[in-house]
C-alpha positions in Angstrom: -8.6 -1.1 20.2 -9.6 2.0 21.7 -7.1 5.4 22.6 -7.6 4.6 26.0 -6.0 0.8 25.4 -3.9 1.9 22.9 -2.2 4.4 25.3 -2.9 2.5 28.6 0.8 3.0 29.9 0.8 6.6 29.2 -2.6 7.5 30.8 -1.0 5.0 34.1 2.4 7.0 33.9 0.5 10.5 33.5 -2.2 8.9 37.1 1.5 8.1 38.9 3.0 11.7 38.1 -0.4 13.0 39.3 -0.6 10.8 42.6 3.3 11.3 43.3 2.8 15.5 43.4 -0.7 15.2 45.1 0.8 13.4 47.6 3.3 15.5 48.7 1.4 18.6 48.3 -1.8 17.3 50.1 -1.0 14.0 52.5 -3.4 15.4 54.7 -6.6 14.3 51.9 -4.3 10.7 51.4 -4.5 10.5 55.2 -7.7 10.8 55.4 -8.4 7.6 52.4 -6.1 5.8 53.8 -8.2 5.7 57.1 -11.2 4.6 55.7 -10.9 1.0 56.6 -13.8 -2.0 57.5 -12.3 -5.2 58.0 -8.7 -4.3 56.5 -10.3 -3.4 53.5 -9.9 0.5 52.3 -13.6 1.6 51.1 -12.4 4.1 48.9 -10.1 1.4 47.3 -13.0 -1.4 46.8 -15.2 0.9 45.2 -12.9 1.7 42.3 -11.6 -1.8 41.8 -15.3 -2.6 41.5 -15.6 0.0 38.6 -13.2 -2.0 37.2 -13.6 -5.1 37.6 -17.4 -5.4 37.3 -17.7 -4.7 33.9 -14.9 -6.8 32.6 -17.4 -9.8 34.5 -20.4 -9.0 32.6 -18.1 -9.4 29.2 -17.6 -12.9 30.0 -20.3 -15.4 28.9 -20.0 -18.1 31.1 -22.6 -20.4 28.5 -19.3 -20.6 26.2 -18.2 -23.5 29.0 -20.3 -26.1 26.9 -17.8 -25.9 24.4 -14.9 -27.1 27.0 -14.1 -30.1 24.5 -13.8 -28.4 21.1 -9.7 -27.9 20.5 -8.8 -28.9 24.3 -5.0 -28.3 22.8 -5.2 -24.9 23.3 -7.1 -24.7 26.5 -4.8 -27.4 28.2 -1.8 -25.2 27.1 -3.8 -22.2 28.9 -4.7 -23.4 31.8 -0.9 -25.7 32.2 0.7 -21.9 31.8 -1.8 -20.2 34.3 -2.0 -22.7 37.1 1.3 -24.8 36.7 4.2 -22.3 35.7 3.5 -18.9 35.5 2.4 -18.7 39.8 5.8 -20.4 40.4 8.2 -18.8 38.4 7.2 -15.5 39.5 7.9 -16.2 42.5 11.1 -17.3 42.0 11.9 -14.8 39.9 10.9 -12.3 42.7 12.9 -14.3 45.0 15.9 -14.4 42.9 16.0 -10.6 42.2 15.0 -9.0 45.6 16.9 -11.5 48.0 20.0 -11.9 45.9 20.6 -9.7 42.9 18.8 -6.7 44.3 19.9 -7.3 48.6 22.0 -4.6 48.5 19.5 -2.0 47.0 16.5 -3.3 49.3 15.8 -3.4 52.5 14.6 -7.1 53.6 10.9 -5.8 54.8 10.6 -4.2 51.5 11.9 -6.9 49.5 9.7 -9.2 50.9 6.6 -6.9 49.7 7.7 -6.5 46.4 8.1 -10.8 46.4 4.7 -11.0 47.4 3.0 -8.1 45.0 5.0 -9.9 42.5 3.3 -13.2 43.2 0.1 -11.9 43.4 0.7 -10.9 39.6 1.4 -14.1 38.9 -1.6 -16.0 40.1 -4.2 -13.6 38.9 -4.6 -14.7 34.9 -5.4 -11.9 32.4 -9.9 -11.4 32.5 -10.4 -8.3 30.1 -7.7 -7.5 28.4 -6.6 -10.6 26.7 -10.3 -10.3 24.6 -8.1 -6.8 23.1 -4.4 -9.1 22.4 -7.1 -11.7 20.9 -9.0 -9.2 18.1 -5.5 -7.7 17.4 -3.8 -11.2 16.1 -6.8 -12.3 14.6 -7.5 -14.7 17.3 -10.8 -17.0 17.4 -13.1 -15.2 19.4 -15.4 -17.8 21.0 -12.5 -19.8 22.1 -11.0 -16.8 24.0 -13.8 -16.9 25.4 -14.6 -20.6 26.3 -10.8 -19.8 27.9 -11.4 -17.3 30.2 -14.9 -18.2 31.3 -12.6 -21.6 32.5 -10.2 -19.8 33.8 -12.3 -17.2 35.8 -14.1 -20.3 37.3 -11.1 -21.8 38.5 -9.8 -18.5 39.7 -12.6 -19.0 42.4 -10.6 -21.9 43.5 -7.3 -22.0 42.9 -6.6 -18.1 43.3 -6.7 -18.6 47.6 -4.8 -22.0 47.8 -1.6 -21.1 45.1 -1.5 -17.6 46.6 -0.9 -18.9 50.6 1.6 -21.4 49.0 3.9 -19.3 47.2 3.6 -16.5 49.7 4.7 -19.3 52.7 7.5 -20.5 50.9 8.9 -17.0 50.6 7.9 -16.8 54.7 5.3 -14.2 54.2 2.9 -15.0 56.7 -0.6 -15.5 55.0 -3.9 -14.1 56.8 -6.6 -16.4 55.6 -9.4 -14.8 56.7 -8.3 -11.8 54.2 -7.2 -13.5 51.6 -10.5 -16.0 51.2 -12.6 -12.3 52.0 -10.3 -10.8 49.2 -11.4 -14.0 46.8 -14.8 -13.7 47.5 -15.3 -9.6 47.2 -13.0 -9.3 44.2 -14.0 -12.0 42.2 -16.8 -14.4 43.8 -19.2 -11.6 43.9 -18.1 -9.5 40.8 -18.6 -12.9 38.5 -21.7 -13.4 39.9 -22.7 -9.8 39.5 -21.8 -9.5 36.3 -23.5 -13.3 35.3 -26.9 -12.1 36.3 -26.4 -9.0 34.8 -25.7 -10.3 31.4 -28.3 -13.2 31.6 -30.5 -9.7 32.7 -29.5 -7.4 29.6 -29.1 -10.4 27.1 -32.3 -12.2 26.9 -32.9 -11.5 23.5 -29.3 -12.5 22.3 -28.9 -10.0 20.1 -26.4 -8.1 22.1 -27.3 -4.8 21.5 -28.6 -3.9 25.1 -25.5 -5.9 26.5 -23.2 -3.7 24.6 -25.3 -0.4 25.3 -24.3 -0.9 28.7 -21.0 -2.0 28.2 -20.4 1.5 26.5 -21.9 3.3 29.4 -19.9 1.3 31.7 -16.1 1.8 30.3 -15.2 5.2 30.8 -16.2 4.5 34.6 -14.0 1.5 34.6 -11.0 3.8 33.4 -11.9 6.4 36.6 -11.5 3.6 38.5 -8.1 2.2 37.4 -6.5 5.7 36.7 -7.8 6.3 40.3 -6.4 3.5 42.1 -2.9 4.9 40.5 -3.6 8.1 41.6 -4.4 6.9 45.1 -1.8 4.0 45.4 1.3 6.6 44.3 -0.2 9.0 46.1 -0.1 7.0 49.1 3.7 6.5 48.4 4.9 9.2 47.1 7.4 10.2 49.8 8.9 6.3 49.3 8.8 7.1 45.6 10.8 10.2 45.9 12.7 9.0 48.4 13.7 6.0 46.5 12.9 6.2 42.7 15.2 3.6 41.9 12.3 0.8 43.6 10.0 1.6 40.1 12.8 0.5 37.8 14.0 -2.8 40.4 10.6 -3.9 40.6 9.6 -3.6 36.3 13.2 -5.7 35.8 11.8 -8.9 36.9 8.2 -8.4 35.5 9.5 -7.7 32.0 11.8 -11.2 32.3 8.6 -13.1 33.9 6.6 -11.6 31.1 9.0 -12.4 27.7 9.7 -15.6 29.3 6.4 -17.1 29.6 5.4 -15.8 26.7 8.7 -17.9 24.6 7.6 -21.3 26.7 3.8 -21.1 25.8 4.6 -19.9 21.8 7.1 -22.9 21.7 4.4 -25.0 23.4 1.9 -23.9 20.8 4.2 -24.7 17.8 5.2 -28.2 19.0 1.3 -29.3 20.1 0.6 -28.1 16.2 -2.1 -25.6 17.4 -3.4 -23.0 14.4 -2.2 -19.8 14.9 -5.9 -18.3 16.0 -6.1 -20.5 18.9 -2.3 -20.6 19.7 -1.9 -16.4 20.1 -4.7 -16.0 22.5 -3.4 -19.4 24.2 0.0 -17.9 24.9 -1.7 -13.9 25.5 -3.5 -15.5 28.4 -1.0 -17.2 30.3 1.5 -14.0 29.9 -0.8 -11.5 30.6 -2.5 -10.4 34.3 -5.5 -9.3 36.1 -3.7 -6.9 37.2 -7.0 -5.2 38.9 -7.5 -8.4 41.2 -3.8 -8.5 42.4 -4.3 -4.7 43.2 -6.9 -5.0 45.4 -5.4 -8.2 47.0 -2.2 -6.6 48.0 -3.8 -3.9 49.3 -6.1 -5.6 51.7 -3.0 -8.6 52.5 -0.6 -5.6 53.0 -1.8 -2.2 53.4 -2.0 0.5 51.0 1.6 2.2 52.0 3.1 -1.5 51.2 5.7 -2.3 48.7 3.3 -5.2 47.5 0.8 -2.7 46.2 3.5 -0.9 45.0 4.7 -3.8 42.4 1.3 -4.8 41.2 0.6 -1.5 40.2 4.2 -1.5 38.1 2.8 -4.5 36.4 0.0 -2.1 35.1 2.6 0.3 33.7 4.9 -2.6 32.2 2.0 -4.5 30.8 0.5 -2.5 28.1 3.8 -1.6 25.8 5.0 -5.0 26.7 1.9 -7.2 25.4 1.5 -4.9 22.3 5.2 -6.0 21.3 4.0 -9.7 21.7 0.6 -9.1 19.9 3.6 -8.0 16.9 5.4 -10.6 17.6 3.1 -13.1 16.8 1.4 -11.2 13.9 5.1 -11.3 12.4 5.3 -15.0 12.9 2.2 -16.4 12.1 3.6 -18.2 9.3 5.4 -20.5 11.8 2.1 -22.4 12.2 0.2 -22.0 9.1 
């Protein structure tokens, strides 16, 4: 694990500090981003969630799907997590908190965002990172793999249709057109992208020119996330400072959402007898996010100034400290299925 993984949260708190000052001591420049639009989709924005998304794409080797049938335990538990629970209890969580707990803290408009940045969280399951939680509980590698090659592939799918459901039920009107545009530019094209350009660098198998560019590739990918956090808070910052309170409302929820799926899929794991190598990157799937996805997503649904960008970015900052307290978790109780 790298310092930049290692410290993710700190490097995303130090990129909200920075966006919160620049923003108040140059809106004019965030005024200007901000207007660069095609199609309600911020240029500026799009490119950096490219830098970061592309290259978490050509990690995934999508050949690894032939293996579908080895140990479908762990890959049913996955994909039951992903698709069946996690969508749906973030949105009531979300629903729960922000139009009961939280209604006299939160305006309705904005509570409604935060619901719907919320849900977004919830639908996109973890891409990159999860390959990181894997290696550090000694997790089976090309199974992780095999899981999130399936995953990403039914991402293409399910991603649209689970999104427009939960958001109607909490009567957030859904904009198709952007939301199918949003599926196809953030992670139609990226997968493909990044399929050809592995099949491209990889045709000897031995990895090495793969991994060459792999290197070259992450410390752009870090610009670009560190960016967006710059831009996003930047964006907000008079909210923010008006209203610091919303950062601290908005992680309650996603630390419950996150502890809580995590206890249903390790109890899952343990009762369907799975060995601990396949059961730790099972349950590190379905609690962790692609956080980039929902980024971009609630930006392009609901506007870079929106409360919905607003929480998925949170999720970036919560993520980190609270995934490496699983990974020990589960280090710490390996016994309980060996």
């Amino acid at each position: 694990m790298g310092l930049f993984e290692r410290y993710l949260s700190v490097w995303v708190g130090l990129a909200i500090i920075v966006g919160i000052i620049a923003g108040s001591v140059v809106p004019d420049f965030f005024v200007l981003i901000a207007g660069l639009e095609y199609a309600h989709v911020n240029i500026v924005i799009a490119v950096l969630i490219w830098l970061m998304i592309y290259p978490m794409m050509v990690q995934i080797d999508f050949s690894s799907i032939k293996d579908v049938g080895k140990k479908p335990k762990g890959l049913i538990l996955t994909l039951v997590i992903n698709w069946l629970i996690k969508p749906f209890t973030m949105a009531l969580l979300g629903w729960v908190f922000f139009k009961v707990l939280f209604v006299d803290w939160v305006d309705p408009a904005t509570a409604t965002e935060y619901i719907a940045g919320m849900i977004l969280l919830g639908v996109a399951p973890c891409t990159a990172m999860v390959f990181v939680w894997s290696q550090l509980t000694k997790g089976d590698a090309n199974y992780t793999l095999v899981q999130v090659s399936i995953n990403d592939v039914i991402m293409i799918f399910a991603f649209a249709p689970i999104t427009a459901l939960l958001l109607g039920v909490t009567d957030i009107t859904v904009p198709w057109d952007t939301l199918l545009m949003s599926v196809v530019l953030y992670v139609l094209i990226p997968l493909i992208a990044g399929a050809l350009t592995r099949k491209k660098l990889d045709k000897k198998d031995d990895h090495s020119n793969l991994n060459g560019f792999l290197r070259v590739m992450k410390p752009w990918s870090i610009i670009g996330l560190l960016s967006t956090v710059v831009l996003l808070f930047g964006f907000q910052s008079d909210t923010i400072l008006s209203n610091p309170q919303a950062i601290v409302l908005i992680a309650i929820p996603l630390l419950i959402q996150t502890y809580g799926i995590f206890a249903i899929a390790y109890w899952a794991a343990k009762r369907l007898k799975l060995p601990h190598n396949v059961a730790a990157p099972a349950c590190m799937i379905g609690t962790s996010n692609f956080f980039e996805l929902a980024v971009a997503v609630a930006i392009s649904l609901f506007g870079l100034h929106s409360g919905a960008a607003l929480a998925t970015v949170v999720g970036v900052l919560v993520e980190v400290p609270v995934m490496l307290s699983l990974v020990w978790f589960a280090n710490r109780t390996r016994h309980w299925f060996d």
